[in-house]
N, C-alpha and C positions, 0 to 999 in steps of 0.2 A: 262566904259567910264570915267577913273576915270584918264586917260595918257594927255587927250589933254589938260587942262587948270590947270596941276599939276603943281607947281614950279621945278624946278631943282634942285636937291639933290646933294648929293657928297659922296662917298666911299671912307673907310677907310684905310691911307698911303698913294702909289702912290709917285710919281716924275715928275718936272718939266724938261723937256731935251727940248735941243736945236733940232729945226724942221729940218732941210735941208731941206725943201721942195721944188719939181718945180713947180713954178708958172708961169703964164702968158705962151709968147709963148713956152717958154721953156718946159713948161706944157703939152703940147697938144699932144695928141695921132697921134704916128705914124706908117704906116705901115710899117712892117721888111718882108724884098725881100725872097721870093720865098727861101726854105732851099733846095738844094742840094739832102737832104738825109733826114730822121724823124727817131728818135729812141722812139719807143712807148710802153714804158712798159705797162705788161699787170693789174700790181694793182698799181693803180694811185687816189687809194681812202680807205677810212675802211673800212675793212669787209675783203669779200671771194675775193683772185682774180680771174680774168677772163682769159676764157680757150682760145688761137688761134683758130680761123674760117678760116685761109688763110695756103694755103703752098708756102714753095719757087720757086720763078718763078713765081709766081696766080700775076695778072695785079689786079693792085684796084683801083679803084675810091676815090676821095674829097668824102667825107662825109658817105663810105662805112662801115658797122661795122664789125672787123677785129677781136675782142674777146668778148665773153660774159660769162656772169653766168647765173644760175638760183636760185642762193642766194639769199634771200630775201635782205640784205644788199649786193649789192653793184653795179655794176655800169659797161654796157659796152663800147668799149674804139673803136674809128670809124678813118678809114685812113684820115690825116690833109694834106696830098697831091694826086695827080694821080701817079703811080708808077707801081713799078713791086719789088716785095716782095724777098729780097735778102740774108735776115736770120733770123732766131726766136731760138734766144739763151741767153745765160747769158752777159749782157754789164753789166756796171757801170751805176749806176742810180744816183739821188740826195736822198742821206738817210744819216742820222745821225751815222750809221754803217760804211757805206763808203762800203758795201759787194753789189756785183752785183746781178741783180735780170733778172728773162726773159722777155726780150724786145722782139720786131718785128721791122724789119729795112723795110725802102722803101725807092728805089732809085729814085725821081724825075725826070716824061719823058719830064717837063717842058709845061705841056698841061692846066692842074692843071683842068681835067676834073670833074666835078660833078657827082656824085650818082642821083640816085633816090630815093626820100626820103621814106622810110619807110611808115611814115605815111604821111597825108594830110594837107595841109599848112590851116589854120584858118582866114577865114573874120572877123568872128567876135567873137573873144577868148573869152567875156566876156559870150558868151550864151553857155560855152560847160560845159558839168556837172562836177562835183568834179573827177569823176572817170575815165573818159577820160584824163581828164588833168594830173592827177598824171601818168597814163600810157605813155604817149607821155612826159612825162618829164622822167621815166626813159628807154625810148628809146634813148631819148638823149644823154644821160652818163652824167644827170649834178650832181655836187656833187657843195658843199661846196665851193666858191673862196676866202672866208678871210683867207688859209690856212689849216683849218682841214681835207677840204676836204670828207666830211661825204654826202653819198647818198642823195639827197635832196629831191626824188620820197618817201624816207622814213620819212622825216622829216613832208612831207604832207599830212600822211596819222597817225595823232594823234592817232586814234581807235576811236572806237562808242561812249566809254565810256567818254572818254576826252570832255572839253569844253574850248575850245580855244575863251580867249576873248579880246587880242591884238597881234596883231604881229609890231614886233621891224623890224626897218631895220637897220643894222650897217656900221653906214658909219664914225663911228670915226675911223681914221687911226693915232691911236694915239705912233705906233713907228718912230722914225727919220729918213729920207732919203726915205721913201714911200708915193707915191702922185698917185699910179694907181685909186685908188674911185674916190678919188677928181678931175681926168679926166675926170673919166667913170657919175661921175655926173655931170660935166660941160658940157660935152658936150654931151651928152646922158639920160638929166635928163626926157625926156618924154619915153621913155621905163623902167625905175627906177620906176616911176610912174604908168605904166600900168600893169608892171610883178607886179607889189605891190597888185593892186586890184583883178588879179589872185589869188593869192597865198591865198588873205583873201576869196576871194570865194572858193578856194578850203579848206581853215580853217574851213569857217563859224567862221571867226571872226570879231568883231563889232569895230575895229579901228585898225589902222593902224601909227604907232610914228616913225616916221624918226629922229636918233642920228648923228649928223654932230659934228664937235669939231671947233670953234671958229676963227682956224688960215686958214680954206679955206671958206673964205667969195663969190668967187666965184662959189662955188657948191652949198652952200647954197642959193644964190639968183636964182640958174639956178632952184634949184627944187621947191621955193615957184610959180617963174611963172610957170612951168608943173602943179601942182597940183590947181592951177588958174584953168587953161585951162583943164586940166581934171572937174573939179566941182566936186570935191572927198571932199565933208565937213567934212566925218570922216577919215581925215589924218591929220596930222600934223610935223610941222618941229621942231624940237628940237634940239637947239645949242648949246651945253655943253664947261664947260671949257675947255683948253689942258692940259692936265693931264694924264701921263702914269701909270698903265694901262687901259685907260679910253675904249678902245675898246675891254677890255675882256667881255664877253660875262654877265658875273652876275654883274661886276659892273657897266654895260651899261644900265643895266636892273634894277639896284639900283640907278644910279642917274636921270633915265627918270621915273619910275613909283613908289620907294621910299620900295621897297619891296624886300626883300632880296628870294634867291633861298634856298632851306631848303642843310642843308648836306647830301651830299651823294645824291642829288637830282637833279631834273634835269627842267629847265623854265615850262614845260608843267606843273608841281605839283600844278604851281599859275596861272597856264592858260595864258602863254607866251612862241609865239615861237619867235625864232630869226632866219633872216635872212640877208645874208652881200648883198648890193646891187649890187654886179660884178652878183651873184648868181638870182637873182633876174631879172636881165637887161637879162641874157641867156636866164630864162626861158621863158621872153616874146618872145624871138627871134624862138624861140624850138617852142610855140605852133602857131605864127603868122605867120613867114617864114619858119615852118620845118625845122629847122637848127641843126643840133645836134653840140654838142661843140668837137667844131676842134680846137678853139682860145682861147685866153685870154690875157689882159691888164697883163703887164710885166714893171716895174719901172727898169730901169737899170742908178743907182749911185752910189755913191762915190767920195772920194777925188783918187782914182790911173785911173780913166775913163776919160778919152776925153772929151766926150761928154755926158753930161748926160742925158737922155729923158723917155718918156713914150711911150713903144711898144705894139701894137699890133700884137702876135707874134705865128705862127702856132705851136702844139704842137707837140713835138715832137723836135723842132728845138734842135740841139746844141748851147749850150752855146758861143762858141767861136763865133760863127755866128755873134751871138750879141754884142760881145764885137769888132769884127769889124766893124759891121755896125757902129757904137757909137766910132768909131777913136781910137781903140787901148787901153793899158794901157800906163799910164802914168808913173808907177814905176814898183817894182815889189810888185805883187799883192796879197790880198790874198781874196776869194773869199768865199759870205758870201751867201746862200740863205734865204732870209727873210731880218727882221731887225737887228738890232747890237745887242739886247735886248734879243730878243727869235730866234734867226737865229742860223744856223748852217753853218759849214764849208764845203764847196766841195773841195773834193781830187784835182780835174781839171777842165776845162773848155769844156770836153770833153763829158760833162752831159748831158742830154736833158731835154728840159722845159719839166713841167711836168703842171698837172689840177694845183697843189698844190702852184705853184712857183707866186708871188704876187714884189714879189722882187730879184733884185740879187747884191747884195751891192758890191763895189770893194774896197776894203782899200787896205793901203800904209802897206807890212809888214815890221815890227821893224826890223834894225838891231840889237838890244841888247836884250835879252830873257828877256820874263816877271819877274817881281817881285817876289821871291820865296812867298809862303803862310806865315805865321807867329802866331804864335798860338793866340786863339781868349784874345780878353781881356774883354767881359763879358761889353760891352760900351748901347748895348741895341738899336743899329742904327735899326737894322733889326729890332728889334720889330715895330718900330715906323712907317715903309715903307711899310711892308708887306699889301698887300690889301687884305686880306684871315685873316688876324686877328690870325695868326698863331705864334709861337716861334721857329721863324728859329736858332736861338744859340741850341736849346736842341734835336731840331731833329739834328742836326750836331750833336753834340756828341753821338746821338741814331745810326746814320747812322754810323759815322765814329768806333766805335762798334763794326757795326752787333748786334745789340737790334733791330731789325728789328721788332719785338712786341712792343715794346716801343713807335717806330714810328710812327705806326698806333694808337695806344692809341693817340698821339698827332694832330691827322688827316693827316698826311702826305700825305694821297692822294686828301685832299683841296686844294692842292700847284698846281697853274696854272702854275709855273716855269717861271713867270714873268723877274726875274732877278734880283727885285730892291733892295731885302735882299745883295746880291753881290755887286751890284754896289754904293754900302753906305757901307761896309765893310771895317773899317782902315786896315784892318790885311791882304787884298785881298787871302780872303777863297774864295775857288769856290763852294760856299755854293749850287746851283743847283747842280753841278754836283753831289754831294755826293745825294740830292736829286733823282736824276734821277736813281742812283746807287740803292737807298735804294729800290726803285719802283719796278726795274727792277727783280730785288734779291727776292723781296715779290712773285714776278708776278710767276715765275720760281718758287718757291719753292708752290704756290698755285695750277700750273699746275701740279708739280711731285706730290702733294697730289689727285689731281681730278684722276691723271694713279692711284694714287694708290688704290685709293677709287673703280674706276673700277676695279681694278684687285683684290681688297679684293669681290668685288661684285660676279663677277665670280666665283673666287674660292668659295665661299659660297653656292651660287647657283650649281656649279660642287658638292660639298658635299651631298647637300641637295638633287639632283638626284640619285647621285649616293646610298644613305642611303634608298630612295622611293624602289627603284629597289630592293634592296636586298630586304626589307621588301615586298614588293611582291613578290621574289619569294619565301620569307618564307612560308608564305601566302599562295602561292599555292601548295608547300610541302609538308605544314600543311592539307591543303583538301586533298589532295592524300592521305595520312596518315588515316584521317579518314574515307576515302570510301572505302578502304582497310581494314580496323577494321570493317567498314558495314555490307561487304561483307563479312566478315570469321565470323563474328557473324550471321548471316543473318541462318534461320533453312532452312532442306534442299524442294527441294519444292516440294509441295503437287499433282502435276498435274501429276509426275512419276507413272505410273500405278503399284500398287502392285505385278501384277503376272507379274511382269517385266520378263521375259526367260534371263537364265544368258550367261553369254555372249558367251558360249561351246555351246548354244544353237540354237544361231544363227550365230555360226560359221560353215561351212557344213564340213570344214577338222575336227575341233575340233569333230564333232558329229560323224562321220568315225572316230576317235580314239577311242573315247567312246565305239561305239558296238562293236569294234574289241575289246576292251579291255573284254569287257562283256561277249563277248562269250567263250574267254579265259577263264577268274574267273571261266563261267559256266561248260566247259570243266572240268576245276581242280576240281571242288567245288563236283560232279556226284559221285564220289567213299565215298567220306568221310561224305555222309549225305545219310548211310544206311537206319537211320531207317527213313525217311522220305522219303523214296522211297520205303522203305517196307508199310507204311501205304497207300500209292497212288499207290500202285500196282493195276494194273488190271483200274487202273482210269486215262484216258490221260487228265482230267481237273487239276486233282493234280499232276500228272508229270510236267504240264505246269508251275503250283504255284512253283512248288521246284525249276523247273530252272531260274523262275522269280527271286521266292528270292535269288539263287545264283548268280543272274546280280547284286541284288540287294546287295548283301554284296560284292561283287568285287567293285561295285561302289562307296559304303558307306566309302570305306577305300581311295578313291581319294578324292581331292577337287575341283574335274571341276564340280561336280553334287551336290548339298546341298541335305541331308536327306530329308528336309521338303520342296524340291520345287515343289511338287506335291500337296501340301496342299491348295494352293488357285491357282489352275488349277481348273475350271468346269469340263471340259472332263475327270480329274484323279478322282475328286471328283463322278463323276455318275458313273465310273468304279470300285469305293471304294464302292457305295453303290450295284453294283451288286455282288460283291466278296463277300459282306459282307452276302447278300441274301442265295446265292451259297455257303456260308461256313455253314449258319446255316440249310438248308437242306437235304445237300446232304453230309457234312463229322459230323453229329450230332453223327449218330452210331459207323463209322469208329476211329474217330480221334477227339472227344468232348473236349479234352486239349487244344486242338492246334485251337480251335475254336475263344475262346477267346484273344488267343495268337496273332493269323491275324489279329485279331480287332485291337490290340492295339499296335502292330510290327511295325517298319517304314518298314519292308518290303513290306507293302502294297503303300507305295510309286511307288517301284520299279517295282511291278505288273501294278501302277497305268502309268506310266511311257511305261512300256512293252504294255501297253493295247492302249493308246495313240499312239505310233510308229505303232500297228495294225489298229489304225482308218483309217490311212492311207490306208490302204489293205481291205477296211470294204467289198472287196466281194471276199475274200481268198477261200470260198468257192461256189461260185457262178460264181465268175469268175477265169476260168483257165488263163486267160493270163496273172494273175497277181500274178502266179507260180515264177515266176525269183525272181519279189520282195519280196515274201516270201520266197525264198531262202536267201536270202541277209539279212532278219532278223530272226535271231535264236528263239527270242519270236513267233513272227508272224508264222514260221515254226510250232513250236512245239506245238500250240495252233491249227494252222489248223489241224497237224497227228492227235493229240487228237479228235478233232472234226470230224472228218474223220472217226477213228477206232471206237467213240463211235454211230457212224451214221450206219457204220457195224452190230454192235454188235445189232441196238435197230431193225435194220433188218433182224437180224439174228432170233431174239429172236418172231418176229411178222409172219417170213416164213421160217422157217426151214429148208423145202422142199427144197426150190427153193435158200437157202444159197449159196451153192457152183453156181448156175446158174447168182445171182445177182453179186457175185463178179467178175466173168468176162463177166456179162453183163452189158455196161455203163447204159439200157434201168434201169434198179434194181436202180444203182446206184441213178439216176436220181428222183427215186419212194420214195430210203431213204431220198434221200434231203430233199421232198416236206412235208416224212412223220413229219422231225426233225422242219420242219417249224413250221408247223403243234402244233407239241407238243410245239415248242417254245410261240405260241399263248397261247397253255392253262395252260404253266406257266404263262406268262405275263398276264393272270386273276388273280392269285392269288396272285402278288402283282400289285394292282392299282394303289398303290402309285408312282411306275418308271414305268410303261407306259410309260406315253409322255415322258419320260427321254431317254428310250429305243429306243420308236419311233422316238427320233430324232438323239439317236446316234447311228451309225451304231458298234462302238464295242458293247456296253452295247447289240443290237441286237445279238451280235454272240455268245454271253456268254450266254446270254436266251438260243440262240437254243441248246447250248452246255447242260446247265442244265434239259430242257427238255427232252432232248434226254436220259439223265442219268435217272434221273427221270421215263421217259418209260420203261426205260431197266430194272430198280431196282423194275418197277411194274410188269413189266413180270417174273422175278425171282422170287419173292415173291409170 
């Protein structure tokens, strides 16, 4: 509360210039006729522009909105007449470049029909909450009217953090030949007033300092009576000298509350926002009458103008419009938008007002070209003038350079681009411009470093994936690698059954080459192992051995059959213990060398092996029908004739007689069977130990009977 009964201050430099002002009836806001045509660019504020919502030919309504963003900064832009939409392309706009930008045209059907408003028009504005009110101000499109033109829905919405505890109103129009405020508060000073108490409710701020300047004494009496008649105690009016630049914004702010804005900072930092009251008077209009901004207050003077006045003029209009309305030029012209001070030049008159346009100045231009520049002579005017407290002589020679680092060391971007360093300059340096030069050039060269910055980002990030990847798939290389080492390390496994059968074994061609091969050997092997058929003369159990072991040495000499694969066989292993029995019995007399020899010979494999292929057959002699199949094996063969003839013999030997009668009588045959059984029993008494060996294999059985039967025979000889 520290604005309302503070003295008035004054800020550093500044100039005194001649007003032009219009006053009195001259003064007075008028309406400008119905435009023809509207050319309505689509960024008419800062920030993002806004995209077309109409195509050519679409009919649109007064107050309809024709482009939007969803930018947080910035603002959409609503048809300023009834029409029918004729082209959306690049025209000439009013910009300091002079480059055209995308506009939307509409051709006026002279109806000048109304929209329907968006939102809802307000009885009573003063009850709607902060957050309503900021949204319906940026439905409106208002921005900025003292020229910046800056989103004003953004200006109201400080953050949570923020503590807003005055708001400015800026009604110093402290450049010459501008009197649009100074209307709009004469005769509008009760909306100036209401949109004020808004905006502090939507602040939450605790006063409110209206800055007037001295030379419109009519605006300032209009607004003490509103603020009367509001009974707003925490407002106040503040009438400042005329002093340019008295309406810039920080030092508006330094001669009404005495406090300077920090560098590089911005009002909110001291808990002060500003607003210009064109901006101000909208927004009441925006949340009371639902009105979005179609209009605005437009000063049209100079010395080359007819007529000079204060319009009220649809946006969008051309310029030329206005310069008719207002009686023409008076010379030839040059055309200023803004004021002499901070104004720029428009290429033509062919422009359209814009939110932005506050003035459109019309001077007389010079026959004789300006004053060449003239090097500086170092006099120190510009120090003394500058309201920013800056040294305009050293950024000149920084700028004019390119010391564009220099520049900034010096705050160059403190430079409001006032003027008044220029316009107190003996030498006529256009000391802005070279400012505005230096900006521009920083701006650019700060943008090409942010691409580059991103584009080192990327490529960084492109490396850094690209380095992850490989590295994984090292990684997983690497595991392949060692579960392959695992695996060949890895012993072999235990669950393989030892008496695995090789693989001739359980092949049935492989096995059909085998005995074909066997019986061959056996065939060859019959002559050349004399005396081994001399000692099993007369005995078909040792005929059978010899031809065994001849399979067995035919075989021994291949590698489809291993020596030892009969050694963890059970069925070769009980066939080995009956051979073994049968060798020490019955060839002890005959053949005691070769006793031992069987024992310990891998031909007992081969026996064991032959004996095994018989199990198969295990009723070769009991059953005839399995005659064929013991044809088919040579072992099996030769082991039943043996069994056979010594079955003869142990019948011959027990009936004499009846000899020649049993041989061709099958009834005999049938008698020796039962008697070799018989005797095979009362071997298998004498050894107990393979018994149940015997009894469950059916070779080991035929081997018994075989040695029994010998056995008989060699007790009846004896």
């Amino acid at each position: 509360m520290f604005g309302l009964f503070a003295k008035n201050r004054s800020f550093h430099g500044g100039l005194k210039l001649e007003g032009h002002k219009l006053h009195g009836e001259r003064g007075r806001i008028q309406a400008a006729p119905l435009p023809r045509k509207v050319i309505l660019p689509v960024a008419q504020h800062i920030g993002a522009p806004a995209q077309p919502l109409v195509e050519v030919g679409q009919r649109v309504l007064r107050g309809q909105c024709i482009a939007a963003s969803d930018n947080f900064i910035a603002a959409p832009v609503h048809a300023s007449i009834s029409g029918t939409v004729t082209d959306i392309g690049l025209h000439e706009v009013p910009h300091p470049s002079g480059l055209p930008a995308l506009a939307i045209v509409i051709e006026s059907d002279g109806e000048d029909e109304a929209a329907e408003a968006s939102w809802p028009a307000c009885e009573e504005p003063l009850e709607l909450d902060a957050n309503s009110l900021r949204e319906r101000v940026r439905q409106a499109g208002l921005v900025g009217l003292g020229g910046a033109a800056f989103p004003s829905a953004v200006k109201l919405n400080p953050g949570s953090s923020a503590r807003v505890e005055t708001l400015i109103l800026n009604g110093a129009e402290c450049e010459p030949y501008i009197s649009c405020d100074a209307a709009l508060m004469s005769e509008r000073a009760d909306e100036v007033v209401a949109g004020a108490r808004l905006i502090m409710r939507a602040l939450g701020a605790f006063e409110c300092l209206i800055g007037i300047e001295d030379n419109a004494p009519e605006a300032a009496a209009a607004l003490r009576q509103a603020i009367n008649r509001a009974d707003a105690e925490n407002m106040a009016l503040r009438v400042v000298p005329t002093r340019y630049p008295q309406g810039g914004e920080k030092q508006l702010i330094q001669a009404l509350t005495g406090k300077e804005v920090p560098r590089e900072g911005l009002p909110l930092d001291i808990g002060i926002v500003v607003h210009n009251v064109g901006t101000v008077a909208a927004i009441w209009r925006a949340i009371r009458h639902a009105q979005p901004l179609i209009s605005r207050i437009v000063t049209v003077n100079g010395p080359g103008i007819a007529q000079p006045m204060n319009l009220e003029v649809r946006l969008g209009t051309p310029v030329a419009d206005l310069i008719a309305f207002c009686g023409g030029y008076t010379a030839t012209p040059r055309l200023i938008m803004g004021g002499p001070m901070m104004g720029f030049a428009l290429g033509s008159d062919a422009v359209p007002v814009v939110k932005a346009t506050n003035c459109l100045l019309v001077e007389v231009a010079e026959a004789e070209p300006a004053d060449q520049a003239m090097p500086c002579i170092r006099c120190g005017e510009c120090v003394e003038v500058c309201p920013a407290r800056l040294l305009p002589q050293q950024l000149y020679w920084h700028a004019r350079a390119r010391e564009f680092d220099k520049t900034q060391d010096l705050n160059l971007f403190d430079c409001i681009e006032c003027g008044c360093c220029a316009q107190v300059c003996p030498s006529q340096i256009p000391l802005v411009q070279y400012y505005r030069y230096a900006k521009t050039e920083i701006y650019q060269a700060e943008q090409e470093k942010r691409k580059a910055d991103i584009a080192r980002k990327r490529h960084e990030f492109r490396l850094e994936r690209l380095e992850r990847e490989a590295q994984e798939k090292e990684e997983a290389r690497r595991r392949k690698r060692e579960a392959l080492k695992q695996k060949q390390a890895a012993p072999p496994s235990s669950e393989a059954p030892a008496s695995a059968p090789a693989p001739a074994a359980n092949d049935a061609i492989a096995a059909a080459i085998a005995k074909a091969k066997a019986e061959k050997a056996r065939r060859l092997a019959e002559p050349s192992a004399p005396a081994e058929k001399a000692d099993g003369a007369g005995d078909p159990v040792a005929e059978a051995i010899a031809r065994a072991k001849a399979a067995k040495a035919s075989k021994a000499s291949t590698s489809e059959a291993p020596a030892d694969g009969a050694t963890d066989d059970p069925i070769a292993a009980a066939i080995a213990k009956a051979k073994a029995a049968k060798a020490a019995k019955a060839a002890a007399s005959e053949a005691p060398a070769d006793s031992s020899a069987e024992a310990d010979d891998p031909v007992a494999a081969a026996i064991a092996r032959a004996k095994a292929a018989k199990a198969a057959k295990a009723a070769a002699s009991e059953a005839p029908a399995d005659s064929s199949a013991e044809a088919n094996d040579p072992v099996a063969a030769a082991i039943a004739k043996a069994k056979a003839a010594k079955a003869a013999k142990a019948a011959a030997s027990e009936a004499p007689a009846n000899s020649s009668t049993e041989a061709d009588d099958p009834v005999a045959a049938a008698i020796a069977k039962a008697r070799a059984a018989k005797a095979a029993k009362a071997a298998a008494s004498e050894s107990p130990a393979d018994s149940s060996a015997e009894a469950d294999d059916p070779v080991a059985a035929a081997i018994a009977k075989a040695k029994a039967a010998k056995a008989a025979r060699q007790d009846s000889e004896s």
